[in-house]
Steps between C-alpha positions, in 0.01 A plus 500: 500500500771243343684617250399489145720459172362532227540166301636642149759721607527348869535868633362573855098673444508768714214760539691724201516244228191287562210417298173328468541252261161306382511117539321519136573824300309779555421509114351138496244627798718382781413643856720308735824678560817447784782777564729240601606328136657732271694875505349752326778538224444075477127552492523787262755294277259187468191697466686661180603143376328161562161647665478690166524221322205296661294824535572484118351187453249472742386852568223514238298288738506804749409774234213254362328431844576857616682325826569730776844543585667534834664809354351638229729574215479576107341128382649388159319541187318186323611455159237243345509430153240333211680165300506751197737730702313753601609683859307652742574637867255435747525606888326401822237252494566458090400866412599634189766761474304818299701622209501854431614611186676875448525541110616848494835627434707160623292184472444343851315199593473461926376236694277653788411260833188380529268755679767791449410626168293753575734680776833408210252687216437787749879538606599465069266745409597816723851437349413466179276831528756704507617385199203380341211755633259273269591152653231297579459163593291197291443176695554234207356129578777217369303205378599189682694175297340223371707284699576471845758650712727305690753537815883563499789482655845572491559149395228430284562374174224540250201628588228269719861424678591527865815342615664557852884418560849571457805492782383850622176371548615198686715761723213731579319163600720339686550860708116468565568140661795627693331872617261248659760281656708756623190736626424188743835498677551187354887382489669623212789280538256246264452775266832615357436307145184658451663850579767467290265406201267838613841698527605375133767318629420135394312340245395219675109605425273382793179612372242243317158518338258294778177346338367214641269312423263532766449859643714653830256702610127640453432803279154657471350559188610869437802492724860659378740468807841466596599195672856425705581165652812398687556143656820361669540139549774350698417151426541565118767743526311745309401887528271608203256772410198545311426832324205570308426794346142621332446076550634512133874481614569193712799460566747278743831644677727269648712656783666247668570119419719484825254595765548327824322742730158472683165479252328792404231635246322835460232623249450851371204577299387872295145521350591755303191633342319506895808639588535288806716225675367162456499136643631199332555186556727348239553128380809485455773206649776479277786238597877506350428296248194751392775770532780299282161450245399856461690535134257175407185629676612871288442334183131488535425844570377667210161363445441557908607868440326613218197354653552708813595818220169422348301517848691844546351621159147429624538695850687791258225526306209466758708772703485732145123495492434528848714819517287672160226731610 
């Protein structure tokens, strides 16, 4: 097998300090994974930092769909909140945390999972028995608000708010773009910039907002996927990705603007609530000047995104009541 450094730390992987590292975080429903990218201090060390901070932002998607992970770890809580203020926590598939309330000797207020109230209640009670021979338990029904709740983030503002961003969200992108790069055996002689900006070390941000105007690819009605793209061109000079994430993130990587190898392209595609592999075929030919225009082409995302956010509402919400008995 050739030898493998890991591209952080540039330490030989050997079969003692390996790890799988997924192309797209495990927390965001990524599946592919390679053993030949990072160490597992490095791995451990960016999960901790800048995959944190996307799964911050962009993890509620995962609890509200109920997405099947490739590992299956603790999923964040949803904090969603009404434009009056009021705060709620709601788990998989947008079910309400059940509050239990313990007014006996110290006031407590808990927030119970959805569907684990009943074995919590169980488990509270035999403790407080032997304290409390009497204790019993009262199911109380909380009346719903008048107005609507709506989704968070770490980054949202006031309420109805979802905003995405921030260097260590550009970092935990651009590592995305390069994961898939790298995972190809593609040269990474034409990707030291990008590392260094995924490393921390520069802060020469490659990472743009894509939203053209016509569509890249097709996307069924109901469809939430995950969608890499990676295209070399020798005759521009150019070596960019495309990274697309719950199609409500689209986003453009450049790797390389001084690319004079052979041409290349490859296409990776999740359907994340079929839980499969997918094919695409994108539309998408970008030339230098495109590249040297993406800051121009940036300024027109927001009305493109927060139509795709709406879109993501709908399939939320259809996904809600289809999962009510």
């Amino acid at each position: 097998m050739k030898n493998r450094k890991c591209y952080n730390c540039e330490k030989e992987i050997t079969k003692v300090n390996e790890s799988e590292e997924h192309i797209i975080s495990n927390a965001l429903g990524g599946h592919s994974t390679s053993i030949k990218l990072l160490c597992q201090s490095c791995n451990e060390e960016f999960g901790n930092t800048i995959d944190k901070e996307i799964e911050d932002q962009l993890g509620f998607v995962v609890v509200a769909l109920g997405i099947k992970c490739h590992r299956e770890k603790k999923k964040p809580e949803i904090i969603m909140q009404t434009k009056a203020g009021s705060k709620k926590k709601f788990g998989k598939g947008l079910k309400t945390y059940d509050r239990l309330v313990l007014d006996l000797d110290d006031y407590k207020e808990l927030d119970i999972q959805p569907g684990k109230l009943d074995e919590t209640v169980v488990k509270l009670l035999k403790q407080l028995k032997e304290k409390y021979p009497n204790a019993q338990y009262q199911e109380s029904i909380e009346a719903p608000p008048a107005e609507k709740y709506h989704l968070s983030n770490t980054k949202s503002g006031k309420p109805g708010d979802l905003y995405f961003g921030g260097k260590s969200y550009s970092r935990a992108v651009a590592k995305i773009a390069l994961n898939y790069y790298l995972a190809q055996d593609l040269p990474i002689e034409f990707c030291t910039e990008l590392r260094d900006f995924v490393k921390g070390d520069s802060d020469i941000n490659p990472v743009y907002h894509f939203y053209p105007g016509l569509p890249i690819h097709n996307l069924d009605d109901d469809e939430v996927s995950h969608v890499l793209h990676i295209c070399g061109s020798k005759k521009s000079g150019v070596i960019y990705a495309y990274v697309e994430l719950f199609n409500i993130q689209n986003l453009l990587v450049v790797i390389s603007k001084k690319y004079d190898g052979e041409d290349f392209e490859s296409t990776y595609a999740y359907d994340l609530l079929e839980n499969k592999v997918v094919t695409k075929l994108l539309r998408i030919n970008l030339t230098r000047q495109h590249i040297n225009d993406l800051e121009i082409i940036e300024q027109d995302k927001d009305a493109k995104a927060n139509e795709l956010l709406r879109r993501l509402s709908k399939i939320i919400q259809k996904n809600q009541l289809r999962d009510d008995p």
